[in-house]
N, C-alpha and C positions, 0 to 999 in steps of 0.2 A: 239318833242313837240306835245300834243296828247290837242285836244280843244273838249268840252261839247258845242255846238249850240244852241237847240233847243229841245225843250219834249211838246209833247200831249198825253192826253190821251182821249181813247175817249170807250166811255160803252154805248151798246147799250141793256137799260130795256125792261118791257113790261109796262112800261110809259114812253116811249121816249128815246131819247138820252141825255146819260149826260156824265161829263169830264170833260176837261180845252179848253182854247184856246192857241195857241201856247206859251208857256212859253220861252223869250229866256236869253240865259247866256252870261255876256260879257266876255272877257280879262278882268283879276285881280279879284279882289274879288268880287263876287255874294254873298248877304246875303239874305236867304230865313228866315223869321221871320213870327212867326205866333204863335198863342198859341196852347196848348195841344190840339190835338183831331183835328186841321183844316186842313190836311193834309200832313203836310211837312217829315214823315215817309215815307210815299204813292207814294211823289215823290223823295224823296232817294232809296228808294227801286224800283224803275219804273228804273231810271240809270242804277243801276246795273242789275236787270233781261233786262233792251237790251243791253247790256255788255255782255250777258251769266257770270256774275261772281254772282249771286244768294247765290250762296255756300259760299258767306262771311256772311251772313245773317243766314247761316243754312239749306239750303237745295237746290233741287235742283226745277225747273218749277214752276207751278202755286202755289204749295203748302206755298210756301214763301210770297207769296202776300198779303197784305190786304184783307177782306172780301169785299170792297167796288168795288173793279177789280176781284172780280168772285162767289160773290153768291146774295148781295142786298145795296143798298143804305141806309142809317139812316141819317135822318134829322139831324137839329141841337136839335131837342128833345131827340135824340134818339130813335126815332119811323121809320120803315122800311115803306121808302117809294117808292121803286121801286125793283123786283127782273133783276138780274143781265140773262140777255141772252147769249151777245156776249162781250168782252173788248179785247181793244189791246192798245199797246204803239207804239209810235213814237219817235225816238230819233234822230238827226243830228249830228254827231260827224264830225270830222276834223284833218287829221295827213295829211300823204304823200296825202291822195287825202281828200275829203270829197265823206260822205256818209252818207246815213239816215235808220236807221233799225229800223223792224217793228216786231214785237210780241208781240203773241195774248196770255191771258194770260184763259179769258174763251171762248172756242166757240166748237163747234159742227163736225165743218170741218179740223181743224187745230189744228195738236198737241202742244202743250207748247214747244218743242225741233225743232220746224220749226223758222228758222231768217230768213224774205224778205230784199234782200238789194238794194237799188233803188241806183243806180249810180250818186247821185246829192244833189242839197239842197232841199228837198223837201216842208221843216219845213219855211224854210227863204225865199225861190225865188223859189215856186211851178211851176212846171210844169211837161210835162210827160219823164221820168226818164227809164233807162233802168233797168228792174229787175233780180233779180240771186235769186232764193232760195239755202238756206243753211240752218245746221242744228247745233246743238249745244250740249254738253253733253256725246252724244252717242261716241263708238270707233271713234279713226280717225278725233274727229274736229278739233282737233287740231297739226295732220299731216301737212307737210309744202306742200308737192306733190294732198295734194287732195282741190280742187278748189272749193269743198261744204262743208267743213272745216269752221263754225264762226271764231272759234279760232283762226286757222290761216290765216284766212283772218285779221280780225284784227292785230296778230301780224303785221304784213307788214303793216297795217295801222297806228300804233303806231308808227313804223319806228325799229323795233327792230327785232333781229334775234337772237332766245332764243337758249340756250346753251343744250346739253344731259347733262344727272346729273346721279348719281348712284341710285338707289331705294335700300328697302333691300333686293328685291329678287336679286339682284346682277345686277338686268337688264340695261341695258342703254336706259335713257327715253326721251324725253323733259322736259324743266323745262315749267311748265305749268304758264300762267298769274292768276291762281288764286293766286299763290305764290307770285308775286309781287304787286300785286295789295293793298295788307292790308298796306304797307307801306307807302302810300298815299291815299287811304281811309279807313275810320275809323264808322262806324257804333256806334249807339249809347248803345246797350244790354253790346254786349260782348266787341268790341271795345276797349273801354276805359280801360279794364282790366289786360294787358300786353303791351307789346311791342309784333306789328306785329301776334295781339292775336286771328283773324281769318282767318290765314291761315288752308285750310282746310289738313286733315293729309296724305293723298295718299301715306304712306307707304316711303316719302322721308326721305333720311338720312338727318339732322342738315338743317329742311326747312326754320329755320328764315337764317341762315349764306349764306346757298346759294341765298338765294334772294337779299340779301344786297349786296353781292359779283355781282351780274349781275347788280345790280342799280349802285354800285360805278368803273365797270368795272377791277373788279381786277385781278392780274395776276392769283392770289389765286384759282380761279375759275376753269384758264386754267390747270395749277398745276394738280388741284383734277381732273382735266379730262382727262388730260393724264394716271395721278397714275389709274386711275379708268380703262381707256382702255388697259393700261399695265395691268391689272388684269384680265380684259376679255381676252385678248389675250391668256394670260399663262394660264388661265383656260382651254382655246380650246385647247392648245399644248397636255396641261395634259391630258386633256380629250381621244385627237383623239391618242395622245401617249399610251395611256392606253389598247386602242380600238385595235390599230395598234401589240401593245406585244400580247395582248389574243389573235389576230385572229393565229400570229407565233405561240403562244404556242399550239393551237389546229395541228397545222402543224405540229409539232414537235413531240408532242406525238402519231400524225398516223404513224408515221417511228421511233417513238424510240429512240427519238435525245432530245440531251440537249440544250438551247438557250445559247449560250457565250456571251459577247460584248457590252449587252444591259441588263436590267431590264425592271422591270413595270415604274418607275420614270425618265420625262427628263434626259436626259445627255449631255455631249459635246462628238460629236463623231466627231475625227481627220479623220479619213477613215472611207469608206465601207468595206475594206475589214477586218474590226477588230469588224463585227458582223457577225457570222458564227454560223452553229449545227455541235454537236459532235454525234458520234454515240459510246456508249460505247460497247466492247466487252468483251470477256472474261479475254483478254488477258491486253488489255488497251483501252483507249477513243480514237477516230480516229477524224480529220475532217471529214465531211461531203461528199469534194470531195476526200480525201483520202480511205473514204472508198466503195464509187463508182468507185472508179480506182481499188481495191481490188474484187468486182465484176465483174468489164468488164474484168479482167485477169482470175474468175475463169470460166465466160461464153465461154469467146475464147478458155481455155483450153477444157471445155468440148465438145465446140460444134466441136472442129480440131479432137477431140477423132471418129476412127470409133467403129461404135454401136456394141458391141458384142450381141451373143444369151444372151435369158435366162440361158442356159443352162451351157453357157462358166463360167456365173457367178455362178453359185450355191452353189459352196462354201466359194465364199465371201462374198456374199452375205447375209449368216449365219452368219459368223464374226461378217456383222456390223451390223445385226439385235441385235448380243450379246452385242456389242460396245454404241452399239444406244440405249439398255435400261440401262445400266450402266449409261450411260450419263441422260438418262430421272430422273433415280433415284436419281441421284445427283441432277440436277437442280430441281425435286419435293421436296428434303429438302431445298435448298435455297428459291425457292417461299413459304414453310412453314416459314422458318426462317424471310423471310422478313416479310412474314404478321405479324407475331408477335411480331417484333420490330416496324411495324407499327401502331400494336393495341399497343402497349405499349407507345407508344409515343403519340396517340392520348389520352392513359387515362391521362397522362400527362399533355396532351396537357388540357385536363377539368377541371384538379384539379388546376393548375396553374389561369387560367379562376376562375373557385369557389374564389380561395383564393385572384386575385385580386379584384372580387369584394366585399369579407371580408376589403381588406385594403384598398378599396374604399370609403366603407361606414365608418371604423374606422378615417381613413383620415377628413370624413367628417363632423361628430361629433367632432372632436376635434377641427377643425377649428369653429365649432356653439360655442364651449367652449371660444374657445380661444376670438372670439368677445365680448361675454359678459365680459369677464374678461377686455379685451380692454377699455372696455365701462363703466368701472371702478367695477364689480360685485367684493365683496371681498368674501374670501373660507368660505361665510356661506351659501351657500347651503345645503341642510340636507346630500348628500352624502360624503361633506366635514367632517361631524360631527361622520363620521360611523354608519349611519343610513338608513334604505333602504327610500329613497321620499316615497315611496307609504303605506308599510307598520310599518314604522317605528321601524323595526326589526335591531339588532345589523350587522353591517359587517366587516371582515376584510379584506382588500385592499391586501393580501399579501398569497399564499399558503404556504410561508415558517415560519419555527418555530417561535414564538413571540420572542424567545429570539436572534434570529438572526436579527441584527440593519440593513436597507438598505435604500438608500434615494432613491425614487422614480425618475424619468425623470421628467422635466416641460412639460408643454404642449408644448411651443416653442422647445422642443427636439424631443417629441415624435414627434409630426408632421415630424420634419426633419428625422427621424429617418423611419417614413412610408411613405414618399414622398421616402427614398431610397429604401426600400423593393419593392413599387411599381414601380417605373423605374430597378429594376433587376428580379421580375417575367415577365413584359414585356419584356425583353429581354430574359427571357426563354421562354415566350409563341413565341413569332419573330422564335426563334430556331428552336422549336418544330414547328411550321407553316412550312419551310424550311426542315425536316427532314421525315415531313408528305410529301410532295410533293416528294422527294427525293425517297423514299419510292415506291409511288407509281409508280414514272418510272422505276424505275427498277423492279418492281411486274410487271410491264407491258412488258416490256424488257423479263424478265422469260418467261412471258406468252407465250410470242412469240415464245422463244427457245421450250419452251415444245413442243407447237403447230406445230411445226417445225418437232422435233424428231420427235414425233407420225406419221406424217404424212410421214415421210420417212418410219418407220417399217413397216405402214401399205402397203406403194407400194412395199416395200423387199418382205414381208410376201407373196403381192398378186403375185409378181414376182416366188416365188418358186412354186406355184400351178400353173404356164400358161403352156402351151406348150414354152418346150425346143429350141422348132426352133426361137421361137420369138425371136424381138430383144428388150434388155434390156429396161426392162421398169422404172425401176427405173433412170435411166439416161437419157430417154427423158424428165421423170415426173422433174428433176432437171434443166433439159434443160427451161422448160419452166416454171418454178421458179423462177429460175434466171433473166430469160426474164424480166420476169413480176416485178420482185424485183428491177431489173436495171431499166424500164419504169417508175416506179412509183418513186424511189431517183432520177434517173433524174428530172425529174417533180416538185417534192419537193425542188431538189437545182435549178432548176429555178426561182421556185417561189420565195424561199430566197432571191434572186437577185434585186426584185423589192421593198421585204422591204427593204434590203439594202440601196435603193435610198430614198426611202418611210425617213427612219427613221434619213438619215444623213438630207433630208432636213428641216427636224422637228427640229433638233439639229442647223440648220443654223439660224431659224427663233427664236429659244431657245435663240443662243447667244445674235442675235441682240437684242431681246426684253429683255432681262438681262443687254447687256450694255446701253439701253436706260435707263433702270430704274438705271441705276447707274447714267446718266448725269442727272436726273430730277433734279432741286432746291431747297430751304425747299418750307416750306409750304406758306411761301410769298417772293416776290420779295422787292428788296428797295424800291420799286416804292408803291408798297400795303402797306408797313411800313412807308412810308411819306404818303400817302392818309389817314389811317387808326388816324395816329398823327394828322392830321388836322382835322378829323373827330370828335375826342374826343375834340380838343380844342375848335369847335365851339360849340358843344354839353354841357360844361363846360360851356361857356360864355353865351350859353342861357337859361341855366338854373340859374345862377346870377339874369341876366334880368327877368327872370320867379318868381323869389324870393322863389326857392327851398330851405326847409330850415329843411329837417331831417334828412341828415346828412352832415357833414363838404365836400364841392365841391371838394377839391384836394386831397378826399379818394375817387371818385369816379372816374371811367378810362371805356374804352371802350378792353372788351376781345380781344386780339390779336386772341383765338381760336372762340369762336362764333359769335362777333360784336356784341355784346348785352352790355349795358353799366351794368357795377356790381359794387359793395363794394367789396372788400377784397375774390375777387372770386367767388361772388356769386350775382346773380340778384338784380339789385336796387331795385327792384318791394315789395324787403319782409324786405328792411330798409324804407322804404315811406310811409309818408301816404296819403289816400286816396287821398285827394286834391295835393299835394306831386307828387304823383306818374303821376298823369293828366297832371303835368306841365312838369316831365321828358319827355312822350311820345310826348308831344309836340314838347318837345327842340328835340328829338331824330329824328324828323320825319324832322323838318327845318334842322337839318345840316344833315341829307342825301341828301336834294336837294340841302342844298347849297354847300357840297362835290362834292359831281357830277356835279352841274357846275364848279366849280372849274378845277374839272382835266377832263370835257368832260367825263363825266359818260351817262348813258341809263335812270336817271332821266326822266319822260315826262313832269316835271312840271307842276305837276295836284296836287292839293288838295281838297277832297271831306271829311266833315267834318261831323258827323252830332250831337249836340249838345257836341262840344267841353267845353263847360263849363261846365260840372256836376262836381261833390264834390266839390262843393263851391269853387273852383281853385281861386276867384277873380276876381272881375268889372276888378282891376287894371291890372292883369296877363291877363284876357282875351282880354281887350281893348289893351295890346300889342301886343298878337297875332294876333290879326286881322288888327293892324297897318303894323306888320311887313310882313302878307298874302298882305297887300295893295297895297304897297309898291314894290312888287316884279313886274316889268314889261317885265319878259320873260317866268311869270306863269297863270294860271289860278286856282282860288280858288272858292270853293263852297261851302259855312258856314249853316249851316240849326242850327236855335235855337231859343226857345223859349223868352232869357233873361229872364226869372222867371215869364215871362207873366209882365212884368212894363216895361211900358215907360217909367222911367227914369234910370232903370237899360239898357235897349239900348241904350238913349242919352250918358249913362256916356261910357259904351262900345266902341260907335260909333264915340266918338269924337275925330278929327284931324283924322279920320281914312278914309282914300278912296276906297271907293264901290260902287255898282250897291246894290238897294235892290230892292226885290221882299216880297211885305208884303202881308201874306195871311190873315190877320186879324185877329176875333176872332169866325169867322164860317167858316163850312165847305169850302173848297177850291172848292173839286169837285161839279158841281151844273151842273142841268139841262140846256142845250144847247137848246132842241128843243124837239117840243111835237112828 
C-alpha cells in the first residue's frame, strides 16, 4: 500500500515568494476540481516529477514542468507578473515507512536529477528530519545495492521487489517503476489514449505484459525469467565453448594435429578421455600420445647410438642426401597438389556464395509476389500480360520454341523449389568450408615435412665438407630435434589435458541447463490461467457498469499472450470509440487492482487520475467511477478535473459519491505567499 500525504510547492521570484500551502491528500478518493488554467496540471505533474517518474509526461527533469515552476508567474490576466528564480517541490509519501522528498525544479545550485529525502513527515508534523541525498535518472538509480539510488529507494518504500526482465539487447535488467506505474496513473495528453499508453520505451520486450504480470504476481513472469536466464546461460556456454575450441585449434595447428571429440558447438561429452589430437602421418593418423611414444623411442634410439666420425659416415650420408631429395621432390608435388585443390575449392567455395545469394534475392522477390497475390492481387500486372512494366515492350516468359507447350511452376512451388536449392548450396558452401580447412592442415603438415627434409640435406651437405675426425653432425643435429620436438608435444599434450577438464565441465553445465529447460512449464501456470479468468470477468462486468457499447461484451476477452483486453485478436482500442474506449481503460485499470487483491497481487492501491472524464465518457459513467474509487477502503485515489467547468456537471458527478475535495476554484491556484 503506497499513500500520496502532503505536496507544496514553493517558487522563489524576484517579487517574492509564491506557491501553495501544504496541500493534504486523504485515504480514498481526493477530488482536486478546478477550472482550466488554475493549476490542477501543475500539481499532477508536481507528484510525479518527486516520484522521478516525469517520463510518463514525456520527458525527463525540469523540462516537463510548467513554465510557472521555472521561468515566470502569469496572473489571472495573463500578464507576467513575477520571473521565476528558484522553485522546488515537496511531497510526503508513505509505504513501509514515510518520507517527504524534495526537488528543485529551477535553481542555481541544484540540479533537476538531485532528490533530498528527509526521513519524516515533514509536510504533516514538521520538524527537524534526518536527510540523505539521492539522485534520480542518471545510471544506477535505480540499482537495489546503491543507497543514492531514488529509484530504489522508493522501490523498498512501495514495498515491492521488482523482478530482472529481458530487454532486446539480450541483457538482464530491472523492471523499472516507470513500467508500472502508467497502470494506475493516467495523465491527461497521452493517457487516455491506449491501455497502459505511457509507458516509456527503454528497449523492453512486450512492456505492457510484463508490467501486468508483476502487478497481478503471476507465475508467467517467473516463467519468462527463468526461459530468459536459461538463454543467458546457454549463451555464455556457447560463447566461452566457442572461445575454449579456437584457443585448442591454435594449439593444434602449432604441432600439426587434428582436434577429435569436440567441435565448435556444445556437446555432451561422456569422458575426457574422448577429446584428444591426432597427428597425421604419412603412413596413417596416430593419437597424439601415440605419437609421442613413437618419438621418445626414436630419441632413445638415437641418443644409446655411439656418435660415429664424419668420416665413418660419408657414404651414407650421400645415400640419404639422395634419399632426402627424392622425398623433398615428392612432398613439393603434394604441397603443389594441395594448394590447388585448395584454390579450387576456395573458387567453389565463392561461386557457391555468388549463387546463394542469387537464390537469396530470387527467394525474396517471389515471396514480395507471393504476398501481393495473398493480399488478393489478380495476374493483371503488365508482366502478366507479356509486356515489359517499364517499357511496354513484347516478352516471352519461356527460351524454348513457341511451339513447345510447358506449364510454368506457381509461385508457391517455385519458392519451395529455391528454399531447396538454397539449403543444398549451403551444404555445399559447409563442405567446402571443411575442405578449406582440411586443406590447409595438411599444407601445413607438408610445410613442415619439407622444412624438415631441407633441413636435414643441409646438415648432410655440411657434414661432407667438415673435418673427417669430427663427430657426426647430422646426428647430434637429429639429437637435438628430436629433443626439442618431444619438449614441445609434451607440452602440447599437457596442455590438452586441461581442455579436457575445461570442456567436459562445460558439457556438465550444458546438460544441466538443457534438462532444466526441458522441466520449465508453459507459459502460465494454473494458477495465472484462474487469475487471468477473473481478471477478464471483472473487466467484462465493468464495462457493463460503464455502459460500453461498441461492441457486443462477450466478444471481448482479455489476451492470454499480452493481457491486453482485444476483440477477435486484436486491441479493443481500434473497435471503440472515443468515449468507448475511455470507459474500457477504466474498467481495465479497476480490475487490475481488484485482481490483485483478490489473489495478493503487488497492486499499491493507488489511483492517480487526471481528467478521467474526457470524450464525453458521461456524468452517469463518470459519477460511477468515482463512486466506485470512493468506495474502495483499502485504496487511495486522486481525481484531478475540471467537470466542464459546471457546477452542476460536479453535483450530478459527485453524488452519493464519498470524497475529500480540494477545490482550486476559478483562478490561479498558485499565488503569492509573501513579499
Amino acid at each position: 500500500m503506497f499513500r500520496i500525504k502532503a505536496l507544496k510547492l514553493t517558487i522563489n521570484t524576484n517579487k517574492g515568494i509564491y506557491g501553495t500551502q501544504t496541500i493534504h491528500f486523504s485515504d480514498g478518493l481526493t477530488i482536486i476540481k478546478g477550472f482550466n488554467s488554475t493549476g490542477k496540471s501543475t500539481l499532477f505533474q508536481s507528484i510525479l516529477y518527486c516520484l522521478g517518474l516525469e517520463e510518463l509526461i514525456g520527458g525527463k527533469n525540469e523540462k516537463t514542468m510548467q513554465s510557472v515552476l521555472k521561468s515566470e508567474i502569469i496572473d489571472n490576466n495573463n500578464v507576467v507578473e513575477a520571473e521565476v528564480i528558484e522553485s522546488n517541490i515537496l511531497l510526503e509519501i508513505e509505504g513501509t515507512s514515510t518520507a517527504t522528498v524534495k526537488r528543485y525544479i529551477a535553481s542555481e545550485s541544484k540540479n533537476p536529477g538531485l532528490v533530498e529525502i528527509y526521513k519524516g513527515k515533514l509536510l504533516t508534523e514538521p520538524s527537524q528530519y534526518d536527510y540523505v541525498p539521492m539522485y534520480v535518472h542518471d545510471k544506477g538509480a535505480a540499482d537495489s545495492d546503491n543507497v543514492f539510488g531514488f529509484h530504489s529507494f522508493l522501490e523498498n518504500l512501495v514495498g515491492w521487489n521488482l523482478p530482472t526482465v529481458q530487454y532486446k539487447d539480450g541483457v538482464q535488467r530491472k523492471l523499472y517503476l516507470q513500467n508500472i506505474f502508467p497502470s494506475f496513473v493516467i495523465e491527461q495528453k497521452a493517457g487516455w489514449t491506449d491501455f497502459l499508453a505511457t509507458i516509456p520505451y527503454y528497449s523492453l520486450l512486450d512492456k505492457e505484459t510484463r508490467a501486468i504480470e508483476f502487478l497481478l504476481n503471476l507465475d508467467s513472469w517467473k516463467i519468462q525469467q527463468a526461459k530468459s536466464q536459461i538463454k543467458q546461460e546457454k549463451n555464455e556456454i556457447i560463447n566461452t565453448w566457442k572461445n575454449l575450441f579456437l584457443e585448442l585449434k591454435v594449439i593444434s595447428y602449432q604441432i600439426a594435429c587434428e582436434i577429435k571429440g569436440v567441435d565448435i558447438n556444445p556437446s555432451i561429452i561422456d569422458s575426457v578421455n574422448s577429446i584428444y589430437l591426432i597427428y597425421p602421418t604419412e603412413v596413417k593418423n596416430l593419437p597424439l600420445s601415440e605419437y609421442i611414444d613413437i618419438l621418445e623411442e626414436e630419441f632413445q634410439s638415437i641418443t644409446d647410438i655411439e656418435l660415429p666420425n664424419i668420416g665413418d659416415q660419408a657414404k651414407e650420408s650421400e645415400e640419404k642426401i639422395s634419399i632426402l631429395n627424392e622425398r623433398l621432390s615428392s612432398l613439393s608435388i603434394n604441397l603443389s597438389n594441395l594448394i590447388n585443390k585448395k584454390n579450387l575449392s576456395i573458387g567453389k567455395y565463392h561461386s557457391f556464395k555468388d549463387r546463394l545469394v542469387e537464390l537469396e534475392n530470387d527467394k525474396q522477390q517471389n515471396e514480395y509476389h507471393l504476398k501481393v497475390k495473398k493480399k488478393g492481387a489478380e495476374s493483371g500486372f503488365a508482366i502478366a500480360h507479356d509486356n515489359c512494366p517499364y517499357c511496354s515492350q513484347g516478352l516471352n516468359d519461356s527460351l524454348l520454341p513457341k511451339d513447345i507447350q510447358i506449364v510454368p511452376m506457381q509461385i508457391e512451388e517455385n519458392l519451395e523449389y529455391l528454399k531447396a536449392q538454397i539449403n543444398l548450396i549451403k551444404i555445399y558452401i559447409n563442405n567446402h568450408e571443411s575442405d578449406i580447412g582440411n586443406y590447409e592442415r595438411e599444407i601445413e603438415t607438408q610445410n613442415n615435412y619439407i622444412s624438415e627434409t631441407r633441413s636435414e640435406i643441409r646438415t648432410l651437405k655440411t657434414q661432407l665438407t667438415s673435418d673427417n675426425r669430427l663427430p657426426s653432425l647430422e646426428i647430434i643435429e637429429r639429437r637435438i630435434k628430436l629433443r626439442n620436438r618431444l619438449d614441445l608435444y609434451r607440452k602440447r599434450f599437457d596442455e590438452v589435458t586441461s581442455f579436457q577438464e575445461r570442456f567436459k565441465n562445460l558439457s556438465d553445465d550444458w546438460v544441466r541447463i538443457l534438462g532444466n529447460e526441458k522441466e520449465l512449464p508453459p507459459a502460465m501456470s494454473p494458477f495465472d490461467y484462474k487469475k487471468i479468468s477473473s481478471l477478464e470477468a471483472d473487466f467484462k462486468s465493468l464495462l457493463r457498469e460503464f455502459h460500453y457499447r461498441s461492441k457486443p461484451i462477450d466478444s471481448i476477452s482479455i489476451s492470454r499472450e499480452t493481457l491486453m483486453p482485444v476483440v477477435d485478436r486484436y486491441s479493443l482500442k481500434f473497435d471503440s470509440s472515443a468515449s468507448d474506449f475511455t470507459r474500457a481503460i477504466w474498467s481495465y485499470i479497476i480490475a487490475l487492482k481488484e485482481t490483485s487483491t483478490k489473489f495478493n497481487g503487488n497492486h499499491p492501491n493507488l489511483f492517480i487520475l487526471d481528467e478521467p472524464g474526457q470524450q464525453e465518457a458521461g456524468d452517469n459513467d463518470l459519477q460511477f467511477l468515482l463512486k466506485k474509487l470512493g468506495n474502495y477502503q483499502d485504496s487511495q485515489s486522486i481525481v484531478f478535473s475540471s467537470f466542464h467547468q459546471s457546477e452542476p456537471t460536479f453535483q450530478a458527478c459527485t453524488r452519493d459519491v464519498n470524497f475529500a475535495l480540494i477545490d482550486l476554484g476559478e483562478e490561479k491556484f498558485i499565488k503569492r505567499l509573501q513579499n
